[in-house]
LUMPADO-352105 format. One record per residue: x, y, z of N, C-alpha, C, O in turn; residue in one letter. Coordinates in steps of 0.001 Angstrom, whole numbers. Layout:
! LUMPADO-352105
ATOM,n.u,n.v,n.w,ca.u,ca.v,ca.w,c.u,c.v,c.w,o.u,o.v,o.w,aa
ATOM,X,Y,Z,X,Y,Z,X,Y,Z,X,Y,Z,A
...
This chain:
! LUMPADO-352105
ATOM,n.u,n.v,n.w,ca.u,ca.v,ca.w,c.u,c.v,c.w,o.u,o.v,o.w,aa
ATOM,-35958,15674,22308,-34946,14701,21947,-34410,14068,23218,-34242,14698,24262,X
ATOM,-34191,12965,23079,-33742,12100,24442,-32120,12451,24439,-31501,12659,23395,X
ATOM,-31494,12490,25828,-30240,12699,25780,-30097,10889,26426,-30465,10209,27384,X
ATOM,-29585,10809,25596,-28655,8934,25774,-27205,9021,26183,-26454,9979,25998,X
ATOM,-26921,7833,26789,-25388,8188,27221,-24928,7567,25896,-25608,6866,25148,X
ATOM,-23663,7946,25741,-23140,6881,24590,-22038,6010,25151,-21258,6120,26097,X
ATOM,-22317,4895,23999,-22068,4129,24815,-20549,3547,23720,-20554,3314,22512,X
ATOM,-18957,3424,25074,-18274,3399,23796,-17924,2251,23268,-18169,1178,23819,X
ATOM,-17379,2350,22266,-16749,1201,21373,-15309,941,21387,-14460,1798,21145,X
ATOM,-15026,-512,21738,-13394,-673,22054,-13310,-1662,21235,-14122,-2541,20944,X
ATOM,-12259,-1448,20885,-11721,-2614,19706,-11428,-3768,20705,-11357,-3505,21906,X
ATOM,-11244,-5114,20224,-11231,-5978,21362,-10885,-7478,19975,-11178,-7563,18782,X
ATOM,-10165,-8404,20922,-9826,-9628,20756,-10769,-10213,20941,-11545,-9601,21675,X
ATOM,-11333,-11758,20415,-12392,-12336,21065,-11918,-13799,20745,-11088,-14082,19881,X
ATOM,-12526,-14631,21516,-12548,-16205,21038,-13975,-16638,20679,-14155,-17705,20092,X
ATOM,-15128,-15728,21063,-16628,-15855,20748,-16510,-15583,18535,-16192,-14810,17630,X
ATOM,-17013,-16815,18846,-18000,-16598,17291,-17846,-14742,16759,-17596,-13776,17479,X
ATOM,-18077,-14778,15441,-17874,-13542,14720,-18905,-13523,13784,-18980,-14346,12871,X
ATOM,-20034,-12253,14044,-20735,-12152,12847,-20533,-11248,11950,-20003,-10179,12253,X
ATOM,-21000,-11589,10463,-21013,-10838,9576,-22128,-10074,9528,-23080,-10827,9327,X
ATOM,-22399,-9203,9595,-23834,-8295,9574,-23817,-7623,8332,-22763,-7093,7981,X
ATOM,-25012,-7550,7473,-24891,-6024,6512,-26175,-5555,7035,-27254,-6145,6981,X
ATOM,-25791,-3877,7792,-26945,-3408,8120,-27879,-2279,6827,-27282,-1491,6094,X
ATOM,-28273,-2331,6827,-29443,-1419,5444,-30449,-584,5881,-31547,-905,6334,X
ATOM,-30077,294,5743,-31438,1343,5954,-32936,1338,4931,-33128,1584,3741,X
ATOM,-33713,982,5922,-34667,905,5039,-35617,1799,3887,-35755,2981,4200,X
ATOM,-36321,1350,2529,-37004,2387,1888,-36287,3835,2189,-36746,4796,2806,X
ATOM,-35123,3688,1604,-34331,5075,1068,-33829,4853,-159,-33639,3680,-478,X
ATOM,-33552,5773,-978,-32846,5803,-2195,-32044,6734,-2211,-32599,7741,-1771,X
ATOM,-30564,6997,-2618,-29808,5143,-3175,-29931,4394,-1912,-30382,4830,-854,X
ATOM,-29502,3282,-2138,-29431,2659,-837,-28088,3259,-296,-27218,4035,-693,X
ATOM,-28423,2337,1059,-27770,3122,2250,-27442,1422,3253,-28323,810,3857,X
ATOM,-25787,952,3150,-25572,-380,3864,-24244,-87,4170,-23519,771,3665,X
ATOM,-23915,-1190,5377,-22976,-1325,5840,-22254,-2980,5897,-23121,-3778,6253,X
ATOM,-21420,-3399,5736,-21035,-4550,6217,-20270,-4772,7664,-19147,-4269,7635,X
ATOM,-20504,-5221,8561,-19567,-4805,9373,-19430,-6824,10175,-20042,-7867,9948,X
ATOM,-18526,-6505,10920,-17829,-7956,11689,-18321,-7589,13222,-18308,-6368,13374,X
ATOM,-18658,-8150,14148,-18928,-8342,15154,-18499,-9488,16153,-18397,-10642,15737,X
ATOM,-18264,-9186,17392,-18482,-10481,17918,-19874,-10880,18724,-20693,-10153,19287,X
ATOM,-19833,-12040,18592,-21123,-12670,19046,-21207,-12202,20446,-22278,-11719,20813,X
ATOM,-20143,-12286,21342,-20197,-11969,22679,-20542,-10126,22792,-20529,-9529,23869,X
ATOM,-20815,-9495,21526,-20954,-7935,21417,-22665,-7655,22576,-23678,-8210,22151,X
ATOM,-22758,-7016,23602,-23930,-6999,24247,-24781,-5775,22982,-24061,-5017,22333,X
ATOM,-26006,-5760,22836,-26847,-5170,22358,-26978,-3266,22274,-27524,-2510,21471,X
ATOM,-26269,-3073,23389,-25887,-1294,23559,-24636,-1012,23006,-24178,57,22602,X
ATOM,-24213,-1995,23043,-22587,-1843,22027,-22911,-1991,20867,-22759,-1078,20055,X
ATOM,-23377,-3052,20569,-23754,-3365,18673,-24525,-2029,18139,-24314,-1618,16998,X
ATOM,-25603,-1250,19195,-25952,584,18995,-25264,1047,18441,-25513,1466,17311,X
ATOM,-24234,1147,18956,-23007,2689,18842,-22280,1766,17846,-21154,2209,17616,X
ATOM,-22493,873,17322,-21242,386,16414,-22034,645,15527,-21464,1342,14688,X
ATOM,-23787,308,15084,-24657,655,13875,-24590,2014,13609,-24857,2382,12465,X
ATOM,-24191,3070,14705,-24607,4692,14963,-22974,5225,14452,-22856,6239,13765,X
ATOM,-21918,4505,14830,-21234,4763,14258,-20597,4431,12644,-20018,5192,11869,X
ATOM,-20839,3471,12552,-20755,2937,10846,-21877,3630,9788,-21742,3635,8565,X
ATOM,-23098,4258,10585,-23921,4994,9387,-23665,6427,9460,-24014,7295,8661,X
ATOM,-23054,6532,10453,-22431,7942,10603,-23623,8824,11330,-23434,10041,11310,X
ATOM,-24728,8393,11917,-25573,9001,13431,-24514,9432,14096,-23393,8967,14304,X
ATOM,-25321,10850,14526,-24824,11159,15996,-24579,10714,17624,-23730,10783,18513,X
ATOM,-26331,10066,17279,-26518,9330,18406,-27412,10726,19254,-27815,11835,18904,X
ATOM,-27420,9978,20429,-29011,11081,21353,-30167,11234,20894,-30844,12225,21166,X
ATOM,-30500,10442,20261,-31769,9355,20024,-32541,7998,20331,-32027,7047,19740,X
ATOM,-33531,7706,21026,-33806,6652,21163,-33783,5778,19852,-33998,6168,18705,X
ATOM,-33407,4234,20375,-33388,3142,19413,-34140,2162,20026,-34615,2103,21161,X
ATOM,-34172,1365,19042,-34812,-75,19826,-34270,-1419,18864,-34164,-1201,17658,X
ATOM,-34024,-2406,19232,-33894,-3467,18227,-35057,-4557,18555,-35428,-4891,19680,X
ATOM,-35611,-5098,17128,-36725,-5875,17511,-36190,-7273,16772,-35913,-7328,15574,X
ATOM,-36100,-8326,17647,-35163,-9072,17619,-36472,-10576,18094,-36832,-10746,19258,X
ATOM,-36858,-11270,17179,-38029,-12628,17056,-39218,-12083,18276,-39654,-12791,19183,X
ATOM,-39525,-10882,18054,-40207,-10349,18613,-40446,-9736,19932,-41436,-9436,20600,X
ATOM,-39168,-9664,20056,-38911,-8745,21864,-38171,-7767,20948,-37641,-7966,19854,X
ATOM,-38305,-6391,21864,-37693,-5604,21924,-36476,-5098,22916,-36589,-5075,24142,X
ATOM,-35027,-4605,22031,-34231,-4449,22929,-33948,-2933,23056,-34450,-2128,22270,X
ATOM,-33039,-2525,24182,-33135,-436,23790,-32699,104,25374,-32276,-481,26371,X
ATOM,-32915,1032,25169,-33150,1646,26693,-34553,2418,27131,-34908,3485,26629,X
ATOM,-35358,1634,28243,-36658,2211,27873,-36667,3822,28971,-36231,3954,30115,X
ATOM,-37236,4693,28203,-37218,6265,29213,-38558,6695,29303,-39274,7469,28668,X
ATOM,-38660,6075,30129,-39882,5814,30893,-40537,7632,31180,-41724,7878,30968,X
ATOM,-39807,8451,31543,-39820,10231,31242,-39902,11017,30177,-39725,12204,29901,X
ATOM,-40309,9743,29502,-40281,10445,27898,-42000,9850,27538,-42518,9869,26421,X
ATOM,-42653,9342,28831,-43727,8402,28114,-43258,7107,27284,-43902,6768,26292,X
ATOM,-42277,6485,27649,-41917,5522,26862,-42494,3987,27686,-41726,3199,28238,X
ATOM,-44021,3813,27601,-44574,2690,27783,-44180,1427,27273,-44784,458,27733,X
ATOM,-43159,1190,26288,-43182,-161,25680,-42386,-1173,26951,-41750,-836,27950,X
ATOM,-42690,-2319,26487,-42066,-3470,26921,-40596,-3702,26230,-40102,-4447,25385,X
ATOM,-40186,-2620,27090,-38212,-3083,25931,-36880,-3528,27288,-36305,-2854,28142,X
ATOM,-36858,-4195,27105,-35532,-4982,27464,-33983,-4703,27289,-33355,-4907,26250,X
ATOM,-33351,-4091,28738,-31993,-3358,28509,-31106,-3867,27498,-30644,-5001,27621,X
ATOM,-30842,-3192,26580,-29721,-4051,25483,-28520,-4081,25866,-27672,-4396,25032,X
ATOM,-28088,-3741,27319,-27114,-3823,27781,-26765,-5535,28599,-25725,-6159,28810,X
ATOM,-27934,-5751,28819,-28298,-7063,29420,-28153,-8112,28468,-28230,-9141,29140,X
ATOM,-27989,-8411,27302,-27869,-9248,26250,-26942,-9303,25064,-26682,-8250,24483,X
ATOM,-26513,-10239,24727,-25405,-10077,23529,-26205,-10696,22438,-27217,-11397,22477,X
ATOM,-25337,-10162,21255,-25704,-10891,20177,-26319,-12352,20160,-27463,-12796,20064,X
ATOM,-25363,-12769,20263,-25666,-14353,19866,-26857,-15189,20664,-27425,-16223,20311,X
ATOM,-27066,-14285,22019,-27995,-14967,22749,-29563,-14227,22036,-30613,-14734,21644,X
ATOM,-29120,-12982,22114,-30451,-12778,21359,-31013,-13194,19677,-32127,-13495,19250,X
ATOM,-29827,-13062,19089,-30247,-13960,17899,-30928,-15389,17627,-31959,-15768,17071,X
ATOM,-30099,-15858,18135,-30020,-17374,17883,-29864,-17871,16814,-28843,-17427,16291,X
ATOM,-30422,-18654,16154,-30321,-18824,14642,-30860,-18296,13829,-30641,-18545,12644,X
ATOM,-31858,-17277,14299,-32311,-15980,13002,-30916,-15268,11977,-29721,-14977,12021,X
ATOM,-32190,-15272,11043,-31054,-14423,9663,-31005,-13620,9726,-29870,-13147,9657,X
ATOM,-32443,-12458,9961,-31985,-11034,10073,-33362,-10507,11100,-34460,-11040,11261,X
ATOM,-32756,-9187,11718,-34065,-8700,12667,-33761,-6967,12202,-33196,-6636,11160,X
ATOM,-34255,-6072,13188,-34676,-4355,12737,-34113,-4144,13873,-33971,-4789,14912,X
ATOM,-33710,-2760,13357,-33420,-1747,14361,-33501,-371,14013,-32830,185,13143,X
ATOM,-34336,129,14723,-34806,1597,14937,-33944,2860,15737,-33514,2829,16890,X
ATOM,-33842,3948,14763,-32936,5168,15409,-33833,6022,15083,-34419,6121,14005,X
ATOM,-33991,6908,16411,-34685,8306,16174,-36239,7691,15467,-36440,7159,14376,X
ATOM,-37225,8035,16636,-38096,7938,17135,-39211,8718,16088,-40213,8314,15500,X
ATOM,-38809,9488,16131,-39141,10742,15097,-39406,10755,13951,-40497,10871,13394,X
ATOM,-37820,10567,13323,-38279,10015,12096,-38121,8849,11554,-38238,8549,10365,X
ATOM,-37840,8163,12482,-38034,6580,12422,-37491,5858,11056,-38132,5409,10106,X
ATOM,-35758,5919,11349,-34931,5381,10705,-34981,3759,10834,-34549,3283,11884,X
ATOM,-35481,2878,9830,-35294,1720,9851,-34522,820,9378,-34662,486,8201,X
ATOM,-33590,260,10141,-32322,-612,9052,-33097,-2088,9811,-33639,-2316,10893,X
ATOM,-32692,-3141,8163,-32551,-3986,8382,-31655,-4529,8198,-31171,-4623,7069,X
ATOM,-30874,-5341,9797,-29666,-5973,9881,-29809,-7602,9426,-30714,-8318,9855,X
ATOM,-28888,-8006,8600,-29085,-9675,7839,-27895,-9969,8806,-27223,-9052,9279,X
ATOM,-27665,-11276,9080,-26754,-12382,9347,-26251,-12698,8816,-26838,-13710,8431,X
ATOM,-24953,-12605,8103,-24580,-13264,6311,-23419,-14182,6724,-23431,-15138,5949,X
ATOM,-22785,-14256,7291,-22323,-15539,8244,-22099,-15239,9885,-22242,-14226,10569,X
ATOM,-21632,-16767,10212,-21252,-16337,11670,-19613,-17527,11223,-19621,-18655,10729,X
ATOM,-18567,-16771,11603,-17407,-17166,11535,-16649,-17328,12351,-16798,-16432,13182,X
ATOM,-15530,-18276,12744,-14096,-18473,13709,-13376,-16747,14226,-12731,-15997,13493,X
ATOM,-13564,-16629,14946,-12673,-15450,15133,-11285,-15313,14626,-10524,-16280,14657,X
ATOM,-10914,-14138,14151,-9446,-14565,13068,-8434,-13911,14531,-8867,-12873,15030,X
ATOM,-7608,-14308,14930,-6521,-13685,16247,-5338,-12449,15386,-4317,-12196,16025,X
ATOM,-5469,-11916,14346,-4904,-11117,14225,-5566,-9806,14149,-4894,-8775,14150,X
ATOM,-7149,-9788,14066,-7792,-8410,13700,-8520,-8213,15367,-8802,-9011,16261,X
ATOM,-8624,-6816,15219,-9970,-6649,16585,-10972,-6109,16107,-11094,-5583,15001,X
ATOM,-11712,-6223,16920,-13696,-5992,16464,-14354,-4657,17205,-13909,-3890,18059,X
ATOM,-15151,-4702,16752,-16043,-4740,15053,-14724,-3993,14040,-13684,-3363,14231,X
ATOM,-15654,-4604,12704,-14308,-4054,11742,-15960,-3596,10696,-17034,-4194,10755,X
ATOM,-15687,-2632,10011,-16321,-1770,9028,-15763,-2979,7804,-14535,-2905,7750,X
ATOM,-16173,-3779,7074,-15856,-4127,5827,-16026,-3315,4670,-15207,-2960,3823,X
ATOM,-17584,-3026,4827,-17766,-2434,3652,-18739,-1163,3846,-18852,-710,4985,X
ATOM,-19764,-302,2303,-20387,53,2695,-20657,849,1413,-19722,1201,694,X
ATOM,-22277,1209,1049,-22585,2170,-71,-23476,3017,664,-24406,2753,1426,X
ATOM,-22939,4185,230,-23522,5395,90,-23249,6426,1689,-23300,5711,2690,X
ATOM,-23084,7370,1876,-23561,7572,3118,-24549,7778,3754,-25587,7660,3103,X
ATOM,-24678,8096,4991,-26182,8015,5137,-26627,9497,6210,-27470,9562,7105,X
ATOM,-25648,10601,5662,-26129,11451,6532,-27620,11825,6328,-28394,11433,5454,X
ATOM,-27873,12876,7590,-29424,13162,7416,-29196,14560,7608,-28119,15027,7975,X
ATOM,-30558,15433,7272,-30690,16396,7783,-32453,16719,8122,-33197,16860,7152,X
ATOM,-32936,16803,9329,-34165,16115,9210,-34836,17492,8988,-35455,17390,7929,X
ATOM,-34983,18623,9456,-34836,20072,9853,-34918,20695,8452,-35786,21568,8427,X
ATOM,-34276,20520,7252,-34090,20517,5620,-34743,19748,4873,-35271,20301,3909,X
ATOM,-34943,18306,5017,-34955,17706,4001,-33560,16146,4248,-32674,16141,5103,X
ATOM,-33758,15320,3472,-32811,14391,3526,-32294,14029,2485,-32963,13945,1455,X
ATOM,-30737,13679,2532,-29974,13303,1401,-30238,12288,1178,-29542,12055,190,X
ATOM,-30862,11303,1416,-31438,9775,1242,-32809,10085,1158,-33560,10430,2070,X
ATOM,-33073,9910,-143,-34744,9739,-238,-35366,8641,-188,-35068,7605,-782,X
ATOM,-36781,8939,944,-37314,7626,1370,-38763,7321,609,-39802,7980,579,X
ATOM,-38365,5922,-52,-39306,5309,-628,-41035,5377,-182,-41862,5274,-1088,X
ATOM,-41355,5502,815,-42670,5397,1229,-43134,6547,1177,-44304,6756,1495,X
């Protein structure tokens, strides 16, 4: 298992654009989503720990986000980790999006948790709330990989 730093999450004011995300774990039953608010100016290792924290991951797992076909993550190169991935610390949302609707992101390598994150708007920043905000969300999504899983996966 990779030990990752974590990386934290601060609530924060913004004047950058605000997205709406619903992230979804993929081919599980019941489903398994989140709605959450972001800001556009959110860099890519932050938007991590905000997906890791809203599905309720531990975290100390490699991830990756695959985003119009680059990959973003931390690559550990001591782990045999050959890919072509691009620090997600180096990029924010909005630059890596662009006008895409939705892209993937991968937790735990292993057993290769797949959510797909949608775009469901991008909005004015409101000056009374701070970000990210949890809107919504069905089901939880703990795991137990070692047992068996409380989310059964479709494939």
């Amino acid at each position: 298992m990779a030990t990752t730093q974590k990386t934290p999450v601060r609530a924060v004011k913004t004047a950058a654009p605000v997205y709406q995300l619903k992230i979804e774990l993929v081919d599980v039953q019941p489903e398994v989503w989140r709605r959450v608010l972001v800001p556009g100016s959110i860099r890519l290792s932050v938007l991590h720990a905000v997906v890791l924290r809203s599905m309720g991951w531990q975290g100390g797992h490699l991830h990756e986000f695959t985003i119009a076909g680059e990959q973003y993550g931390t690559p550990e190169p001591e782990f045999g980790d050959d890919r072509d991935i691009k620090h997600g610390d180096r990029i924010t949302l909005a630059k890596a999006v662009g006008q895409l609707k939705s892209f993937t992101y991968v937790y735990d390598f292993g057993d290769y948790w797949e959510h797909m994150i949608k775009v469901e708007k991008v909005l004015p920043p409101d000056p009374k709330l701070t970000y990210p905000v949890c809107l919504a969300g069905e089901t939880p999504a703990r795991r137990r990989t070692a047992v068996g899983l409380t989310a059964t996966r479709n494939s």
